[in-house]
VEXTIDO-642337 format. One record per atom (N, C-alpha, C, O): x, y, z; residue number from 1. Coordinates in pm, whole numbers. Each point is the difference from the previous one (the first is absolute). Layout:
BEGIN
[lumlo [X; Y; Z]; NUM]
...
% end
This chain:
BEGIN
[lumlo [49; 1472; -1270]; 1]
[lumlo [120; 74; 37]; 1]
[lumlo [-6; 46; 145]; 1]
[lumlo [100; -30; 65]; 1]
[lumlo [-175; 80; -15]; 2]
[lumlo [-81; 38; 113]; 2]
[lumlo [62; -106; 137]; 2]
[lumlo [57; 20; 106]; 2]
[lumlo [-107; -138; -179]; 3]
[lumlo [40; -132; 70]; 3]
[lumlo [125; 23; 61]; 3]
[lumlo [24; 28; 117]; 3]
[lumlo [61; -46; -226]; 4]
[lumlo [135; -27; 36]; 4]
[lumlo [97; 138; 57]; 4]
[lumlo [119; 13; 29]; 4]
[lumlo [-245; 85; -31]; 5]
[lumlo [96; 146; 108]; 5]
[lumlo [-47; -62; 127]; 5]
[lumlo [81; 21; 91]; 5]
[lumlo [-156; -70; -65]; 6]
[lumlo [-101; -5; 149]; 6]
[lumlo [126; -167; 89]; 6]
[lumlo [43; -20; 114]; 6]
[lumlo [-32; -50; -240]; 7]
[lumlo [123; -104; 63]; 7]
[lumlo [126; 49; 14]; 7]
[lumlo [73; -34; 93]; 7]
[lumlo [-36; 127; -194]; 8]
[lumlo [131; 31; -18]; 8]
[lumlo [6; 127; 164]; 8]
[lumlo [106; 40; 50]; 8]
[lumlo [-209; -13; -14]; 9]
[lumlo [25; 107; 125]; 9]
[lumlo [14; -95; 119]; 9]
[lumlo [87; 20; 86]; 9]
[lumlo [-182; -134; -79]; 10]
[lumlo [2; -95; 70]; 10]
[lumlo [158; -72; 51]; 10]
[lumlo [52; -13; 111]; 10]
[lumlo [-11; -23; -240]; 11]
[lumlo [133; -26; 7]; 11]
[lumlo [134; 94; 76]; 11]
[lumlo [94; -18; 77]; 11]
[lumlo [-161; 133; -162]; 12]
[lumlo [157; 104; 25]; 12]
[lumlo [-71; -29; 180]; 12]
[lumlo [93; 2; 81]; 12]
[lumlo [-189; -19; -34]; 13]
[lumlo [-31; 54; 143]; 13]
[lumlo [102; -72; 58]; 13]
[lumlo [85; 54; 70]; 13]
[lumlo [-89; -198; -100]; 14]
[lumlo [59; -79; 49]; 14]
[lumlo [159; -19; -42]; 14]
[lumlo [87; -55; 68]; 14]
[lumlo [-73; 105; -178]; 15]
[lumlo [174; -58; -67]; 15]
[lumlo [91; -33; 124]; 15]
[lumlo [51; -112; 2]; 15]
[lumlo [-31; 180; 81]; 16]
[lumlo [69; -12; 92]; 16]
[lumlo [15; -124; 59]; 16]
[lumlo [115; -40; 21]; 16]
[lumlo [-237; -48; 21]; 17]
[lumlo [30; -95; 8]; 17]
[lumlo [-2; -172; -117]; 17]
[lumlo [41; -116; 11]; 17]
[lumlo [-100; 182; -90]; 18]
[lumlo [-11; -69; -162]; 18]
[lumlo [209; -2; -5]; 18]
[lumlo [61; -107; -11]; 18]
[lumlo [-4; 214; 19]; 19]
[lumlo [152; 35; -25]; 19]
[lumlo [50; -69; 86]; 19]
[lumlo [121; -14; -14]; 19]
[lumlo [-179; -50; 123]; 20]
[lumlo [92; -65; 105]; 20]
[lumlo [-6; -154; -16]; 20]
[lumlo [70; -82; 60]; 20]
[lumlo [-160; 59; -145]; 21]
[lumlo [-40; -138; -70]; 21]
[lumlo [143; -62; -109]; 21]
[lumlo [-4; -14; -122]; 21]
[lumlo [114; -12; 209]; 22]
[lumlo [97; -18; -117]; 22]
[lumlo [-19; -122; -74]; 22]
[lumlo [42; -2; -115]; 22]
[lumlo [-109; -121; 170]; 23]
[lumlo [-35; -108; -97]; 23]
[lumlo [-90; 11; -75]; 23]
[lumlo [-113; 34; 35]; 23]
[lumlo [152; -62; -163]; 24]
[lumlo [-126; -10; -113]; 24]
[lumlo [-72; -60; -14]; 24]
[lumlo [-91; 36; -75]; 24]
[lumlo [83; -186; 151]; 25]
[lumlo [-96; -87; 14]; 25]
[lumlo [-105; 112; 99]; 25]
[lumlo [-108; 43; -41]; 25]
[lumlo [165; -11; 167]; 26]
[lumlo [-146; 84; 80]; 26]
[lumlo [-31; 105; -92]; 26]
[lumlo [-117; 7; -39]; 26]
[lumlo [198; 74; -3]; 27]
[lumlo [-87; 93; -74]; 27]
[lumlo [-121; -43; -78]; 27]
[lumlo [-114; 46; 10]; 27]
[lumlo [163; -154; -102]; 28]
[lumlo [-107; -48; -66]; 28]
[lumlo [-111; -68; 43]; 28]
[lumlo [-75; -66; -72]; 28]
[lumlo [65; 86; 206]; 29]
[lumlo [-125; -155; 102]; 29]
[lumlo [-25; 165; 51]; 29]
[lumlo [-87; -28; 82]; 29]
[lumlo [97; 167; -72]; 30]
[lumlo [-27; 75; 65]; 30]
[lumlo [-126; 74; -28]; 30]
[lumlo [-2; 48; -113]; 30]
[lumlo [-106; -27; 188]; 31]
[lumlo [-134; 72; -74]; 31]
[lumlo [-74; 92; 89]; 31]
[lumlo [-68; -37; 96]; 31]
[lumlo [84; 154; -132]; 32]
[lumlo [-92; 88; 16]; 32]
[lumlo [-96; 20; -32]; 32]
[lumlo [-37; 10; -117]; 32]
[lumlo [-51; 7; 251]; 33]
[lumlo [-148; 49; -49]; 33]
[lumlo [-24; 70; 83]; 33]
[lumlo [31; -7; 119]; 33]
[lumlo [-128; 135; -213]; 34]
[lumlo [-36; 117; 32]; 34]
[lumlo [-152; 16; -40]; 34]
[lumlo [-47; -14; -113]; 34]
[lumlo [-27; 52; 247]; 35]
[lumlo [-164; 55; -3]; 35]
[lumlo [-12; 83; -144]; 35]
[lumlo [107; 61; -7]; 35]
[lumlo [-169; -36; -85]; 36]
[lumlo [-50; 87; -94]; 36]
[lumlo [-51; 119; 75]; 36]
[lumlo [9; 106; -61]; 36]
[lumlo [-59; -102; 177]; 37]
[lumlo [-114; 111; 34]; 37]
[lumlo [96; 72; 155]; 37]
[lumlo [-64; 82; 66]; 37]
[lumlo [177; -109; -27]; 38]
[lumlo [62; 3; 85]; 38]
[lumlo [124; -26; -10]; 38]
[lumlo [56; -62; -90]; 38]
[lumlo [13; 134; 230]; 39]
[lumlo [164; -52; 12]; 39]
[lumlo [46; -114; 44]; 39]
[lumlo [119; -19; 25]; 39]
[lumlo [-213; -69; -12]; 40]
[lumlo [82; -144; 59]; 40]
[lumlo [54; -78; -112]; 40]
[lumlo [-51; -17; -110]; 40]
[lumlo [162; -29; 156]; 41]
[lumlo [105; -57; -69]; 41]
[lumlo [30; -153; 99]; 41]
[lumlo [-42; -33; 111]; 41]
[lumlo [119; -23; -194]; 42]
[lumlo [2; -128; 121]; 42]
[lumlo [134; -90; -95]; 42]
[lumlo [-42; -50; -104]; 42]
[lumlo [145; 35; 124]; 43]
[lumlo [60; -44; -74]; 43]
[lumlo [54; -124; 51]; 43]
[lumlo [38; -15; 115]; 43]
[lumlo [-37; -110; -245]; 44]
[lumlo [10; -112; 53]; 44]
[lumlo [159; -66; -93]; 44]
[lumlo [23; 3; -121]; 44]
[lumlo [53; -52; 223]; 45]
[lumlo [115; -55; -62]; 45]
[lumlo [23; -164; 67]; 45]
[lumlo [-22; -50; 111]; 45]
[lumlo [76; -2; -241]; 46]
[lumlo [-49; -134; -44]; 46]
[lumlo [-114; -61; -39]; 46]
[lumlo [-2; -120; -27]; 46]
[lumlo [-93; 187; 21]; 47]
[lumlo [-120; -66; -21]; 47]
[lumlo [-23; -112; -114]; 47]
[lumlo [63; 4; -106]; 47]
[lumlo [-140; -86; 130]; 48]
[lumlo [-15; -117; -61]; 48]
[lumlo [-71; 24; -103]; 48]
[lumlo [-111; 6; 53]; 48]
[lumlo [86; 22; -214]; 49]
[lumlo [-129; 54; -38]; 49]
[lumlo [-36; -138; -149]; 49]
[lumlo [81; -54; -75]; 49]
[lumlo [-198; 42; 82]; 50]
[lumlo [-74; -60; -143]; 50]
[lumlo [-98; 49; -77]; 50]
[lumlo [-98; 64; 36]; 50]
[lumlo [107; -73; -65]; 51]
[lumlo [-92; 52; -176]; 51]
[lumlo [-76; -115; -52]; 51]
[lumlo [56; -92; -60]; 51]
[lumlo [-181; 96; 81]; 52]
[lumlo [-63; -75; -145]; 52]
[lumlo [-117; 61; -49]; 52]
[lumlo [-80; 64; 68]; 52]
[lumlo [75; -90; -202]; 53]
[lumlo [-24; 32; -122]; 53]
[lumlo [-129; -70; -30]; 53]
[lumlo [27; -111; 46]; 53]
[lumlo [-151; 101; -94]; 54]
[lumlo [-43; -74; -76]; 54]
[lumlo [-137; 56; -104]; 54]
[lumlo [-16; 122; -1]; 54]
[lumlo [-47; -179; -57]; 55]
[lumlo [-69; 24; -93]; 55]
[lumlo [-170; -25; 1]; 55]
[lumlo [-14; -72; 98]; 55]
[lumlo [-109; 92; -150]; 56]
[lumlo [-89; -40; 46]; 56]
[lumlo [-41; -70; -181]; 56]
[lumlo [2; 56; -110]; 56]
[lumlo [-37; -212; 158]; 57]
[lumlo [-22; -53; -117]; 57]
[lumlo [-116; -26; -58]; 57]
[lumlo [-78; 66; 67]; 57]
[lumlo [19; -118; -146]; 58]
[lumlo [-140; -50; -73]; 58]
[lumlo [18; -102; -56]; 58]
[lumlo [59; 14; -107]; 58]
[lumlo [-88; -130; 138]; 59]
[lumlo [0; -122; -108]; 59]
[lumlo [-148; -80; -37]; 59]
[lumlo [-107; -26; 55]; 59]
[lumlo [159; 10; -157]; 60]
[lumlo [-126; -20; -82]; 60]
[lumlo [46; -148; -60]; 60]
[lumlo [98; -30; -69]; 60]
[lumlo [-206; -48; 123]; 61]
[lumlo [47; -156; -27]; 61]
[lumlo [-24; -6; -151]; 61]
[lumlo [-67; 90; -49]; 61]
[lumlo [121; -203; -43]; 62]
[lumlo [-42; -16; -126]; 62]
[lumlo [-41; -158; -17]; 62]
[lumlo [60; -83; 68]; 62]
[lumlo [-158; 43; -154]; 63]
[lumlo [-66; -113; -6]; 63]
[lumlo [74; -70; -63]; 63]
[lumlo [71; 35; -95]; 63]
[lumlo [-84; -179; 159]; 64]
[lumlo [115; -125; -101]; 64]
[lumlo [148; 28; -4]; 64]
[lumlo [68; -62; -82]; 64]
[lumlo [2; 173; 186]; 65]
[lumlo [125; 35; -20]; 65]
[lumlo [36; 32; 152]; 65]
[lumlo [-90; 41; 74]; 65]
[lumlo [217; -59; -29]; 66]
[lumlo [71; -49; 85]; 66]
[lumlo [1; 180; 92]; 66]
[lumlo [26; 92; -77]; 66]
[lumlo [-41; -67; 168]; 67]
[lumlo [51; 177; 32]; 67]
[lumlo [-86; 97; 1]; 67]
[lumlo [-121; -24; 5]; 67]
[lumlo [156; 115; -10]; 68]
[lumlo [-85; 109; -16]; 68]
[lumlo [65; 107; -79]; 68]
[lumlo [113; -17; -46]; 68]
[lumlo [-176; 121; 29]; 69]
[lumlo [16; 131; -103]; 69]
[lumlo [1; 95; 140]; 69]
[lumlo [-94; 22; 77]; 69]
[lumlo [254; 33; -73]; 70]
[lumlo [-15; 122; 118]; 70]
[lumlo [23; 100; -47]; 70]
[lumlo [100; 17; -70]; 70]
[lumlo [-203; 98; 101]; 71]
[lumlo [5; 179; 8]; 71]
[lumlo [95; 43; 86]; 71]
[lumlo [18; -54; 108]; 71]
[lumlo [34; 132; -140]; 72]
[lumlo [36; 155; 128]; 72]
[lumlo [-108; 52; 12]; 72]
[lumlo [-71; 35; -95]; 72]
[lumlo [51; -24; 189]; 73]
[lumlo [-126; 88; 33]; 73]
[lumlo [94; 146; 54]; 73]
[lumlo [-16; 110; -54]; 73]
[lumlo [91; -129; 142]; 74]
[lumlo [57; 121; 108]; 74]
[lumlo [170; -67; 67]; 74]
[lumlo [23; -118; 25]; 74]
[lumlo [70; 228; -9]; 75]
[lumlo [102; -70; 62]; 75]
[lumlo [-36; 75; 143]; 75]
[lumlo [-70; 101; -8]; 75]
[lumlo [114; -144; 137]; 76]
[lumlo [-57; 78; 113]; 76]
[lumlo [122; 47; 38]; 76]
[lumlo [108; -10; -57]; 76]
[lumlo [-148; 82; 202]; 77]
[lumlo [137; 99; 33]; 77]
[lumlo [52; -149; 78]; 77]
[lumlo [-50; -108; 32]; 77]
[lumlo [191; 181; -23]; 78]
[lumlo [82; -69; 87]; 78]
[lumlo [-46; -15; 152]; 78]
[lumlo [-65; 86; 58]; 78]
[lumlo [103; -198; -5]; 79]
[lumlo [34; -30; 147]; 79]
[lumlo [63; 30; 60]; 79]
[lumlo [92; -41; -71]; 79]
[lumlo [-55; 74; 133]; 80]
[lumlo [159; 29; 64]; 80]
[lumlo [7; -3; 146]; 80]
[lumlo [-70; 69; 73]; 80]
[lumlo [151; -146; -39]; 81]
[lumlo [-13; -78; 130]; 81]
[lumlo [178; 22; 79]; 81]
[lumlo [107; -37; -49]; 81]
[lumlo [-126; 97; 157]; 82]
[lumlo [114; 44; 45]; 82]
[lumlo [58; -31; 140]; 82]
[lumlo [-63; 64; 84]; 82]
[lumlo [145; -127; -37]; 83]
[lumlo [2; -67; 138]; 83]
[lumlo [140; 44; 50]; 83]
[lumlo [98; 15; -73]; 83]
[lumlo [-100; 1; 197]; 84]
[lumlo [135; 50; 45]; 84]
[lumlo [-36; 0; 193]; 84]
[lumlo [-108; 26; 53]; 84]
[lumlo [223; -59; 8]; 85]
[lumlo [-55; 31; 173]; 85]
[lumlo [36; 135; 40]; 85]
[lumlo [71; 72; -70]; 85]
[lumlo [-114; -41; 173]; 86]
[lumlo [22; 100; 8]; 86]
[lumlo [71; 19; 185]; 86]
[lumlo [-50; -50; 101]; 86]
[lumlo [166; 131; -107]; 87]
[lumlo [78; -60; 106]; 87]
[lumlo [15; 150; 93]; 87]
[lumlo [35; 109; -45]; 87]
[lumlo [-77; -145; 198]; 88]
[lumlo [74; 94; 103]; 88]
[lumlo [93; 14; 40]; 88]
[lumlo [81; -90; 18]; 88]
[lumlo [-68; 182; 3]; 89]
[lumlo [180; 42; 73]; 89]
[lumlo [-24; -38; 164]; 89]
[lumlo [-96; 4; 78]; 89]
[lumlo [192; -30; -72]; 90]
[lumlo [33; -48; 182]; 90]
[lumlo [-102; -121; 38]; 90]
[lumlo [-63; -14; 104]; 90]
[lumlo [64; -50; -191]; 91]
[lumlo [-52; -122; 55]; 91]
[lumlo [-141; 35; 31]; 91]
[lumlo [-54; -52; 98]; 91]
[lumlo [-18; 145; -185]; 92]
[lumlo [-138; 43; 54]; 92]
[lumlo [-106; -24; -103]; 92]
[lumlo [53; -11; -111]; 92]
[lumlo [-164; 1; 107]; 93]
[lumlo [-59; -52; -75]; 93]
[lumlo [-48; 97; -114]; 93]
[lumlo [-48; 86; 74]; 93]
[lumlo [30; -44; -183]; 94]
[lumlo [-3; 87; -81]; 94]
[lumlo [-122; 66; -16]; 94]
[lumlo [-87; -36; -79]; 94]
[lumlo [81; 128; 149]; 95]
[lumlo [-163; 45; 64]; 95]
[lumlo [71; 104; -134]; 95]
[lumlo [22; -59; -105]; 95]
[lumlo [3; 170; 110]; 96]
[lumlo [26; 92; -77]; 96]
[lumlo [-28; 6; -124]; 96]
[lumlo [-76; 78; -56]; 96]
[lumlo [173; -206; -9]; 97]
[lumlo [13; -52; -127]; 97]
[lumlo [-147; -49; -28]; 97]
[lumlo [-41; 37; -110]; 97]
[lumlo [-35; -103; 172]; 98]
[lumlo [-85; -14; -43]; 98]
[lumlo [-149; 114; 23]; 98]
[lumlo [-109; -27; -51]; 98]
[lumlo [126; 118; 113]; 99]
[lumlo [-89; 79; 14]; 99]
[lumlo [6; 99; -143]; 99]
[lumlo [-92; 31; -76]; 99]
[lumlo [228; 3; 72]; 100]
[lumlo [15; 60; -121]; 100]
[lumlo [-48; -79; -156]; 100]
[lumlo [-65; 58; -88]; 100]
[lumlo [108; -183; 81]; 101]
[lumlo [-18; -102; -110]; 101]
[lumlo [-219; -17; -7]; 101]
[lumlo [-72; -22; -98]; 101]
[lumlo [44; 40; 218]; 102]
[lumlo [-165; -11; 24]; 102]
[lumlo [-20; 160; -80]; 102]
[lumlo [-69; 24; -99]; 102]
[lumlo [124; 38; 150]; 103]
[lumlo [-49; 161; -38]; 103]
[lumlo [-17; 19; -111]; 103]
[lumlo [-86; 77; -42]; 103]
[lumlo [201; -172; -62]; 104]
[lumlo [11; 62; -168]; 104]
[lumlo [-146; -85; 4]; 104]
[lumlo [-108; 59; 2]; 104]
[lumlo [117; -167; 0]; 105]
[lumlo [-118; -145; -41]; 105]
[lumlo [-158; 82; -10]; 105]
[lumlo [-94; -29; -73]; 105]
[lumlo [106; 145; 177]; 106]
[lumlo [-155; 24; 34]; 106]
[lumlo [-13; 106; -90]; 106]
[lumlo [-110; 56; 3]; 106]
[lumlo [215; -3; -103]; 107]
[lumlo [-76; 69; -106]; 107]
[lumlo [-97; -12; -102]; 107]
[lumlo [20; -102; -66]; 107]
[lumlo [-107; 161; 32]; 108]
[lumlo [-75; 36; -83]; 108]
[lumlo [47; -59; -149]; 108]
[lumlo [-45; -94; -65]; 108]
[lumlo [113; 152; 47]; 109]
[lumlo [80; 45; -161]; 109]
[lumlo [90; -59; -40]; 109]
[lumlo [51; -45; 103]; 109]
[lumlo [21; 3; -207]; 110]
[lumlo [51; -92; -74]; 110]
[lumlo [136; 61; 109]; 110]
[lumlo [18; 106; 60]; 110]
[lumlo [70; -249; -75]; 111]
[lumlo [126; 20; 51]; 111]
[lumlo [79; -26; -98]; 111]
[lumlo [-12; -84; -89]; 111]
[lumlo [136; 197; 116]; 112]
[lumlo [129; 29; -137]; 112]
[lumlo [115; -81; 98]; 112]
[lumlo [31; 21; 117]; 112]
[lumlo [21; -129; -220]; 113]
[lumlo [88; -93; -1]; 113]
[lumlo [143; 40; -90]; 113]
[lumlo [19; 19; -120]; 113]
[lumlo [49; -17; 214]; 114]
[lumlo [166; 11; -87]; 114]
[lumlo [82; -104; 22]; 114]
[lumlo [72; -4; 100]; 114]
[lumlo [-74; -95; -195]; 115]
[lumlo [67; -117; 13]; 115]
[lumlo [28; -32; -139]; 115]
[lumlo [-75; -5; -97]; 115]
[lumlo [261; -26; 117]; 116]
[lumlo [89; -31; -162]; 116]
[lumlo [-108; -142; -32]; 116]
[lumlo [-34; 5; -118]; 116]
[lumlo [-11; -95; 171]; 117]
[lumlo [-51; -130; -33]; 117]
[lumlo [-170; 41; -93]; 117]
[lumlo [-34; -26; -115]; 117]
[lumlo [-16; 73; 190]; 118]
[lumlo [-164; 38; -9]; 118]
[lumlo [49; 90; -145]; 118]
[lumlo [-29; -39; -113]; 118]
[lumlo [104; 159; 141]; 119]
[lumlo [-24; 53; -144]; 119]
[lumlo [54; -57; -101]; 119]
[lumlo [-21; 67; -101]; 119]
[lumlo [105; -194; 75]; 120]
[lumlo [-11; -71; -110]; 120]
[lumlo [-141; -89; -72]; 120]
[lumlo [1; -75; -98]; 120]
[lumlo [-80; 103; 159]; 121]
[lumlo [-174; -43; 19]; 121]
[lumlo [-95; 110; -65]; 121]
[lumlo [-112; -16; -49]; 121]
[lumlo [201; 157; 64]; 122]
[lumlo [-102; 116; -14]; 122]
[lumlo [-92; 7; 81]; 122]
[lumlo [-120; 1; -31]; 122]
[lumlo [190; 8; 203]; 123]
[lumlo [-92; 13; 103]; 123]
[lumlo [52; 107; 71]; 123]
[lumlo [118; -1; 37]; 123]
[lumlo [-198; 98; -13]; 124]
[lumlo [62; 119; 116]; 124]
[lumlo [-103; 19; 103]; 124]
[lumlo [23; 60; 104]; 124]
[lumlo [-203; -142; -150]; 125]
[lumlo [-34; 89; 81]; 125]
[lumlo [-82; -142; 60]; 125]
[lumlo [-13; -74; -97]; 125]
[lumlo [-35; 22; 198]; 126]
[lumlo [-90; -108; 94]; 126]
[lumlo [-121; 59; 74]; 126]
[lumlo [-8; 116; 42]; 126]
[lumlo [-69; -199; -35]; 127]
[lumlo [-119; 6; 98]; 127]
[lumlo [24; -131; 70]; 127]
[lumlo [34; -115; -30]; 127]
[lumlo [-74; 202; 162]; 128]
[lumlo [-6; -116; 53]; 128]
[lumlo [-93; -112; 55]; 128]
[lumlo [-108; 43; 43]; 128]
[lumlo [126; -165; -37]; 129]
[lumlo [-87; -99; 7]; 129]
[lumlo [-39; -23; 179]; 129]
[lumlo [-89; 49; 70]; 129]
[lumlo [193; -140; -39]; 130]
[lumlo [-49; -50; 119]; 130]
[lumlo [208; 28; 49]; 130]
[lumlo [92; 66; -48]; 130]
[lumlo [-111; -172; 178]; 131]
[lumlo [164; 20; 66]; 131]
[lumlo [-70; -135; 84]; 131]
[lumlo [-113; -35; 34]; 131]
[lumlo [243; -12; -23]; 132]
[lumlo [45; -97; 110]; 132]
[lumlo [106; 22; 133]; 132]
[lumlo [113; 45; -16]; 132]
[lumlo [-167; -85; 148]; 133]
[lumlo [159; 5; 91]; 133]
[lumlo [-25; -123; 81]; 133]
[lumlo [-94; -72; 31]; 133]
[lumlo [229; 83; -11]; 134]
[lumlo [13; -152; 17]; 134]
[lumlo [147; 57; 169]; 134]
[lumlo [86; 87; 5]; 134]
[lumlo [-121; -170; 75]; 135]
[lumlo [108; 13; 149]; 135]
[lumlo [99; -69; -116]; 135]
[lumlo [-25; -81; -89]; 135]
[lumlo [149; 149; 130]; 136]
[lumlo [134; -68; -90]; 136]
[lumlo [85; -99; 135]; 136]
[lumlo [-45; -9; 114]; 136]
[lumlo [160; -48; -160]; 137]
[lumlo [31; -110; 76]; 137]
[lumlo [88; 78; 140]; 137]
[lumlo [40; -55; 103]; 137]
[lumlo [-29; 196; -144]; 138]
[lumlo [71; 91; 148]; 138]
[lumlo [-110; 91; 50]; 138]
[lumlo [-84; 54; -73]; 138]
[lumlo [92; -44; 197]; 139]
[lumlo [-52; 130; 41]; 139]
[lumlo [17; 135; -44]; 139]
[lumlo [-35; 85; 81]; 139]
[lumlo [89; -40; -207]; 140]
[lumlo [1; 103; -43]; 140]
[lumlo [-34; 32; -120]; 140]
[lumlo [6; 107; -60]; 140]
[lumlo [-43; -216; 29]; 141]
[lumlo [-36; -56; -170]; 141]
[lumlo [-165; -3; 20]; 141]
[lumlo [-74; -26; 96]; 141]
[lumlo [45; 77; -283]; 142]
[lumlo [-134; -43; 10]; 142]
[lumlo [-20; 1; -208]; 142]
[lumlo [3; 81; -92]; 142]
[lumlo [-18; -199; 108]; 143]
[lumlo [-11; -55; -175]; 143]
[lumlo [-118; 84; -57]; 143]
[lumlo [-92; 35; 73]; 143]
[lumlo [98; -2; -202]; 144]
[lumlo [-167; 49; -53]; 144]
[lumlo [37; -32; -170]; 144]
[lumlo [112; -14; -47]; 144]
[lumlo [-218; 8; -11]; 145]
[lumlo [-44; 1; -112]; 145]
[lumlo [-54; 138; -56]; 145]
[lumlo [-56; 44; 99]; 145]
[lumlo [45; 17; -165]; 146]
[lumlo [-104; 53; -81]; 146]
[lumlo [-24; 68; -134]; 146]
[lumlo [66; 88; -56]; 146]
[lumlo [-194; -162; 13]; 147]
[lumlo [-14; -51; -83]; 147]
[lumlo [-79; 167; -95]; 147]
[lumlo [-50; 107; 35]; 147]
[lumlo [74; -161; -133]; 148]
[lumlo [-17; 167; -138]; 148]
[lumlo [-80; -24; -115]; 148]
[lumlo [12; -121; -21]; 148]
[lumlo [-78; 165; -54]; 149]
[lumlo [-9; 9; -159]; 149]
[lumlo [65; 127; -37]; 149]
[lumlo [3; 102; 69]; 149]
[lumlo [54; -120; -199]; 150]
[lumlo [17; 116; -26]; 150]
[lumlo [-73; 98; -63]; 150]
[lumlo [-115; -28; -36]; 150]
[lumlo [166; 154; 13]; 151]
[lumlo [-137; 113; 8]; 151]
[lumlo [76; 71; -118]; 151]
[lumlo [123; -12; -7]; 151]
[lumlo [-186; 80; -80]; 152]
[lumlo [21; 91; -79]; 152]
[lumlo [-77; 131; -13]; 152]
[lumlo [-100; 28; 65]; 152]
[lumlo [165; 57; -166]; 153]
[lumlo [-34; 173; 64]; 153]
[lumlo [-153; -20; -99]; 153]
[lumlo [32; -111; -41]; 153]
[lumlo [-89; 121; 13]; 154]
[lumlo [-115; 25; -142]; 154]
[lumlo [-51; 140; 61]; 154]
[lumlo [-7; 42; 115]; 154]
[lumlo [-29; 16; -253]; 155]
[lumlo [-25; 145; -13]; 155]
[lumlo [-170; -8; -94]; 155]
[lumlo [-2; -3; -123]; 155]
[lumlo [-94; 1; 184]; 156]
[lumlo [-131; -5; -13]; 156]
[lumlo [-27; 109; -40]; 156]
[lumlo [54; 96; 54]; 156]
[lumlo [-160; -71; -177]; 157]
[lumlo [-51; 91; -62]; 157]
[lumlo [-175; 13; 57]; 157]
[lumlo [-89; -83; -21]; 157]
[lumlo [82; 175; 74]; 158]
[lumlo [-153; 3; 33]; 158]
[lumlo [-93; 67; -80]; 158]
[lumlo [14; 114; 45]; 158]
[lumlo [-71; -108; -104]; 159]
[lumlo [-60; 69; -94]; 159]
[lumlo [-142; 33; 65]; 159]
[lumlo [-83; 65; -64]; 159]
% end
């Protein structure tokens, strides 16, 4: 519950410009992310995002018969892989945008994600992995990747 006051403040921070989002296609490509341990926020519209999913298997060959016998062992967290450029005003190269976008990256602590796409996944919260940038095809552009698992809250008993 906790979770979703800490996005839902995130949001109201921003509504203002979330409210100026009159297409529903951007709203829905739109994603916020917010430091856990801090105020940085960084909000990304259009972003490109994927999800995959997978499982960790065990197979166990069988004699005189065609295949194998597979276990679940574990399903793992999600991937989540998010790409979008990131663009300067006046024809300038996006020093800002990306100093700020570096700033969330260098946290510590799980990052809280508000995105209509991701929470059909049951994802709010990422760690992050690695990032990509890439020179984009203008001088004011600069492409990036970056890349997530997703993270969940667990509440450890220490005895």
């Amino acid at each position: 519950m906790a979770i979703k006051n800490v996005i839902k403040g995130a949001l109201d921070t921003y509504s203002g410009q979330l409210k100026s989002l009159t297409n529903f296609d951007t709203l829905q490509s739109t994603v916020l992310l917010r430091a856990e341990n801090g105020l940085e926020a960084f909000m990304i519209i259009g972003a490109k995002i994927s999800v995959d999913k997978s499982n960790v298997l065990k197979s166990t060959s069988l004699v005189n018969r065609r295949g194998s016998v597979k276990e679940l062992i574990q399903a793992t967290d999600y991937t989540v892989r998010i790409t979008g450029t990131l663009i300067g005003v006046r024809n300038l190269f996006p020093y800002v945008e990306l100093v700020l976008l570096n700033k969330l990256l260098d946290t510590s602590k799980t990052i809280l994600v508000a995105s209509a796409y991701l929470a059909t996944f049951g994802i709010y919260r990422l760690a992050f992995k690695n990032t990509t940038f890439a020179q984009g095809n203008a001088l004011n552009t600069l492409e990036y990747t970056l890349n997530f698992e997703s993270d969940y809250n667990y509440d450890f008993k220490i005895k």
